[in-house]
N, C-alpha and C positions, 0 to 999 in steps of 0.2 A: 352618502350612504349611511348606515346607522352602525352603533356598538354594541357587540358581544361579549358579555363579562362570563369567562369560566371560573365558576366559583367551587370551594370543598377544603375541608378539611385535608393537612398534611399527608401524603401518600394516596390520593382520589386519583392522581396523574392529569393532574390542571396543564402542567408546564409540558408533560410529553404528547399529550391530547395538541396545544396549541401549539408546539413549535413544528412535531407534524403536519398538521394543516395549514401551517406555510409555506413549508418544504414542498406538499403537493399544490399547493393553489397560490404560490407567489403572484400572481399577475390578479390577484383576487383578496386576498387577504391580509393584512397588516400587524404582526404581532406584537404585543404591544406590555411589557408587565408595570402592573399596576398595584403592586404591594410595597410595603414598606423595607425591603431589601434591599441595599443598595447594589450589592454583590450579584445580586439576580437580573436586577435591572437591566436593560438592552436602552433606558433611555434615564440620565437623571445630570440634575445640577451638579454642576462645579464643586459648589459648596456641600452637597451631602457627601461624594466621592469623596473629600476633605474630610469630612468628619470621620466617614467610617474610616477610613485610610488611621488616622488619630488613634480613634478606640483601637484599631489594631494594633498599631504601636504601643498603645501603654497596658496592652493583653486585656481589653476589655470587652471583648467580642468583635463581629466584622461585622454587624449587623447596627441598624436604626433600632429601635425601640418600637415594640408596635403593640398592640392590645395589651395591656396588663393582664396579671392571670389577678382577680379578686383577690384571690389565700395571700396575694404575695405584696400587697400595698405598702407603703413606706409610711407610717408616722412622719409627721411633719415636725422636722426640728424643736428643738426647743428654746435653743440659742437664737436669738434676733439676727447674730449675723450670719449663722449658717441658715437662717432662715429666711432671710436678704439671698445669698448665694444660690439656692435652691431655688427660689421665684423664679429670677433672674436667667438661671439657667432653665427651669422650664420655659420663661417668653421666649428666646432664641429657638427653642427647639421648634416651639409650636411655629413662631415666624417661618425657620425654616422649612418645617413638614406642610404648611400652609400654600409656601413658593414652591417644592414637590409637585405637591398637587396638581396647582393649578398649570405649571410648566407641561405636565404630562398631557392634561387637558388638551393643552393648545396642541400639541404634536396629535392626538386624537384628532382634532377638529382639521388640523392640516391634510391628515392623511384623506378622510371623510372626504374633503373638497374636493380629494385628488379622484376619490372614485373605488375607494376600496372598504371594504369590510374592516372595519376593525376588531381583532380579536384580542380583550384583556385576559391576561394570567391573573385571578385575582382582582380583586377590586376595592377603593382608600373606603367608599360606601358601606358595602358589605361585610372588610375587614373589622371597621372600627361601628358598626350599626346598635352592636350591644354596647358597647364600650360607653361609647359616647353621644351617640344619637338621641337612643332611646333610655340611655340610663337615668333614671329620675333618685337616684338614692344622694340625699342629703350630703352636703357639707364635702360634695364634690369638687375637684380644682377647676379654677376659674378658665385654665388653660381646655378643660376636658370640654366646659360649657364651651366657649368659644370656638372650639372644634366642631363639637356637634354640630352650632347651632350653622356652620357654613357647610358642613356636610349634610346636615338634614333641607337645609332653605334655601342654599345659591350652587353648590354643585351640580352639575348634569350629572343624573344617574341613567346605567345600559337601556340601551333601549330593548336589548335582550338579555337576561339574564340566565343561563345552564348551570342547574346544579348539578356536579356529579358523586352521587349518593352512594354509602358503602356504612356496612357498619363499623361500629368505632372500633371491635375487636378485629377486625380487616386491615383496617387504617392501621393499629398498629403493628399487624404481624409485617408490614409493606415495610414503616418507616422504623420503626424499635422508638420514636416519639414519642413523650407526653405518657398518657397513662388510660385508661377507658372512661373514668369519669370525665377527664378534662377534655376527651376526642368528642363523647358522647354528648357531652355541653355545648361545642362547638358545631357541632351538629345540626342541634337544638335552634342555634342561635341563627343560623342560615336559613332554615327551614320557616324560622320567621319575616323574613324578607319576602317572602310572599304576593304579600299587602300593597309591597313599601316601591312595587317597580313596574313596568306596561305588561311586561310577559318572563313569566318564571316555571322554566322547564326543568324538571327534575329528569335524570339521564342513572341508570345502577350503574355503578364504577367496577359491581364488582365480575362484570359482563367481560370478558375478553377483549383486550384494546381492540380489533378491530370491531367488534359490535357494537363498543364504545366508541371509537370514531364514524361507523355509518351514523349513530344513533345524533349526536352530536351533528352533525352534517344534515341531516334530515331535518332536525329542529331549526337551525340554519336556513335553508332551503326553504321550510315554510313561511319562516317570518318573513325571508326577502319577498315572497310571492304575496302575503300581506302588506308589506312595505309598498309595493312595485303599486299595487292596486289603491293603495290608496293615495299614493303621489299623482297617478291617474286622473282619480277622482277631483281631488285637488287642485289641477291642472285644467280638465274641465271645466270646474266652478269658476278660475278667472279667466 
């Protein structure tokens, strides 16, 4: 079967949209989260559970690191060997957000086999598409490039993508998050992913969940009867 990425900014109801429609359509659908939270995850590594487990021990939040906000970049040491130690600790990370990834993939591709819908919360694509993909700004870390460049050229991206659209003033009367310029950017930043995927539904978040789940479900519904007809076709030609 094929992948469904619900994508949106913090408070759109990515997570309540998708664990719904596994509740109603379990014998159908596969939920799957696909961000960098380890805490949200319903699927992740050994070793990131480890880590975040870590950071929380030593009160440094419970979460992975995920998009950088711009405003908020680190100078790079100046010290050689705190500048050793920083490398060092970003190859580890990147190795391991790299083994994330691809781990999650495979349970994608498992489920797929098995004959179900998969539905991502979130997507490593979408998440990180400004960050690292498409960011072309100078005298970037080597770790961001080597990101991108497996997320832009060897990952499998959805084969549907659902955005659900709300304005940034919405988004944060919902979550009390972030601030309007940085919802509003993020926004922005989705909204460009357009280009970048087979089929990209935009769905208004700020519709009633259930209009928001027909709406969602419908979009759904078409692609598989897309899908279905061209598997057909397919099928015929050999």
């Amino acid at each position: 079967m094929f992948m469904v990425a619900l994508i949106g900014a913090d408070g759109s109801g990515k997570t309540t949209i998708a664990r719904r429609l596994e509740s109603e359509l379990p014998h159908t659908i596969k939920y799957i989260y696909m961000g960098f939270s380890p805490l949200s995850s319903n699927v992740a590594l050994p070793t990131t559970r480890l880590i975040s487990l870590v950071k929380r021990l030593l009160g440094k939040g419970s979460d992975m690191s995920g998009p950088p906000d711009p405003a908020r970049v680190r100078p790079r040491p100046k010290n050689p060997i705190k500048r050793l130690a920083a490398g060092l600790k970003a190859s580890l990370r990147l190795a391991n957000r790299l083994a994330e990834e691809w781990f999650r993939q495979g349970v994608v591709w498992y489920y797929q086999r098995r004959g179900f819908i998969v539905l991502s919360d979130r997507h490593f694509f979408s998440d990180y598409y400004a960050y690292d993909v498409a960011n072309n700004a100078p005298h970037r870390p080597l770790t961001s490039r080597i990101h991108g460049f497996v997320l832009g050229h060897l990952y499998p991206r959805p084969d549907l993508v659902i955005f659900l659209d709300a304005p940034a003033q919405v988004l944060l009367s919902r979550k009390g998050e972030g601030n309007i310029e940085l919802l509003e950017r993020r926004r922005q930043e989705y909204l460009r992913l357009r280009d970048e995927v087979r089929r990209f539904v935009t769905v208004n978040a700020e519709q009633p969940l259930n209009k928001v789940m027909a709406d969602v479900l419908a979009a759904i519904g078409e692609f598989q009867g897309l899908w279905r007809a061209t598997a057909a076709v397919v099928s015929n030609e050999q």
